[in-house]
N, C-alpha and C positions, 0 to 999 in steps of 0.2 A: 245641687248634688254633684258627687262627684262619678267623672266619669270612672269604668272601670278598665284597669292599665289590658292595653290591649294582648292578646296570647300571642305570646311567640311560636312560631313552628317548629317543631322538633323533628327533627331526624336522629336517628342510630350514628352515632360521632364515631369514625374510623378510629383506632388506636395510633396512638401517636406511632411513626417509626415507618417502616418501608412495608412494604405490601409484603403478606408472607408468600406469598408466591413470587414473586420477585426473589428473593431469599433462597428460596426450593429451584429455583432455575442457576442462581449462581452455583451454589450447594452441589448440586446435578455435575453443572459442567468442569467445579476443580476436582471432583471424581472422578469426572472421565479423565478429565489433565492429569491427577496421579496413578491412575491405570495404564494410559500412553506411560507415562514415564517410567512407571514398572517393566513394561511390555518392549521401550527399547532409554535404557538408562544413559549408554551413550550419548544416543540423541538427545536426549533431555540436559545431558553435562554442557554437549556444545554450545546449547540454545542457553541455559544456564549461565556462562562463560560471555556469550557476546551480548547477554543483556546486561552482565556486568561490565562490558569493556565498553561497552555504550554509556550505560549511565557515568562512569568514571571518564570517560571522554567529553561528555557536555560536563558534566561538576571540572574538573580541568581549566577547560576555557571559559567556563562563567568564573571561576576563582581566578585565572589572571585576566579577564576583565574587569573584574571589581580591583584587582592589585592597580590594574593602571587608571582607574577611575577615581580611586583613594585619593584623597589630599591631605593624608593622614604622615606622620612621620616619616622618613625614606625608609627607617627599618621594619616599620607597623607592614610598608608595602613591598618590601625586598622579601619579608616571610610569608607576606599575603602569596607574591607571586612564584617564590618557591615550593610554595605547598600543590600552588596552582597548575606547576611547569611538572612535578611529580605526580600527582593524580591523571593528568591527561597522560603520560607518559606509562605508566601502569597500563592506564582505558587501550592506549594502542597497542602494546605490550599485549596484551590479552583478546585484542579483534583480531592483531598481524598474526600471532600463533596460539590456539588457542589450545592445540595439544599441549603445548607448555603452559598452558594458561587454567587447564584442568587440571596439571600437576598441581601446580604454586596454589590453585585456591584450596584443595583438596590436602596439600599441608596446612596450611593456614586453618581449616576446621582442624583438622586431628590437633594443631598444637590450640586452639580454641579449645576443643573437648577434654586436652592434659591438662592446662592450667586452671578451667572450673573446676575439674575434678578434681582436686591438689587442693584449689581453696575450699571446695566445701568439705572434704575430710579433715582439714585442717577444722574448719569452721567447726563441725563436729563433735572432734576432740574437746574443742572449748565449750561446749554447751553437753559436756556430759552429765553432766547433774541433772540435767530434764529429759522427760521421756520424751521418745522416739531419735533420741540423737542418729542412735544406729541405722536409721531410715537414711537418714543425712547422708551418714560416713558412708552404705551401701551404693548411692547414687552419685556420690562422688567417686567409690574406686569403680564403677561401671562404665561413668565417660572417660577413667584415664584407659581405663581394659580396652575403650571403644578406640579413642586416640590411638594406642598403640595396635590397634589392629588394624586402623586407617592405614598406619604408616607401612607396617608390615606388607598389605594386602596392595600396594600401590603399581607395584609390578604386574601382577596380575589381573588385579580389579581398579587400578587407579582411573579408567576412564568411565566409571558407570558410578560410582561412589557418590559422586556430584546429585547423578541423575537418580540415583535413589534416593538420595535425602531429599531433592527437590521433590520426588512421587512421595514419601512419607510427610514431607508439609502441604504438598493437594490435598491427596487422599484425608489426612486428619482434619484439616482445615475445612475441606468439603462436608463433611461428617458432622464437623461441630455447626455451619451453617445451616445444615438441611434438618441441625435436630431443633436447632434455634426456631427455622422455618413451620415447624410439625408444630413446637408446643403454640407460635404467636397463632395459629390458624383457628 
């Protein structure tokens, strides 16, 4: 006779993916991070501003070390390390002065938000034959309406601008994670 295959023990298998509470704690705190940012937009542009002149200061010197590391053609590394010697140059650019460095990134969205918005009402126009084009074309003349308001508003709001859109990617971002959190629970 044969024996009988032994029972394995079961337990209740956690769902694959990160604890939802884990989740509902992140969730939590980029709420609060876009509430501070609401509550002082400046501060949040500065902070915004030298975490970009940071990261563009290490991507800098990692890219002309890889240029001088290359044993790759002189020109493959002459544009390796020109890329390199501009990026770090930018990163300082933006830690040394960073009220200039609120301006430049603060145009750089507005001219981001004209030219999406240009290509999807363009894009638009060409897909008029299917519904909802108008959706499209709406949301494209809204980021150029936005851009130009960027631009416009730079003198008077140029220093919070940053820090608002940085509190509207917490605040949404937290929102989206905490509801992620509710339904894995």
């Amino acid at each position: 006779m044969s024996d009988p295959m032994p029972q394995r023990e079961t337990r209740p298998r956690r769902p694959l993916g990160p604890d939802w509470r884990w989740l509902l704690v992140l969730g939590a705190l980029l709420i609060v991070g876009g509430i501070v940012a609401f509550l002082n937009p400046f501060a949040a542009s500065l902070t915004a501003v030298a975490i970009a002149g940071s990261i563009l200061l290490l991507g800098g010197v990692l890219q002309l070390w890889i240029a001088f590391q290359d044993d790759g053609p002189g020109s493959a590394r002459l544009v390796s390390g020109l890329l390199g010697f501009i990026v770090l140059a930018f990163g300082v650019a933006l830690l040394a002065n960073p009220l200039a460095g609120i301006v430049s990134l603060t145009l750089i969205i507005a001219g981001f938000f004209i030219a999406v918005g240009l290509l999807r009402v363009l894009l638009a126009f060409h897909l008029r034959e299917r519904r909802g084009w108008g959706w499209l074309a709406l949301a494209g003349a809204i980021s150029v309406a936005l851009g130009l308001w960027i631009i416009f508003a730079i003198p008077e709001a140029g220093g919070g601008i940053l820090g608002i859109f940085l509190g509207i990617e917490l605040l949404t971002s937290g929102i989206g994670v905490a509801a992620l959190a509710w339904r894995l629970r």
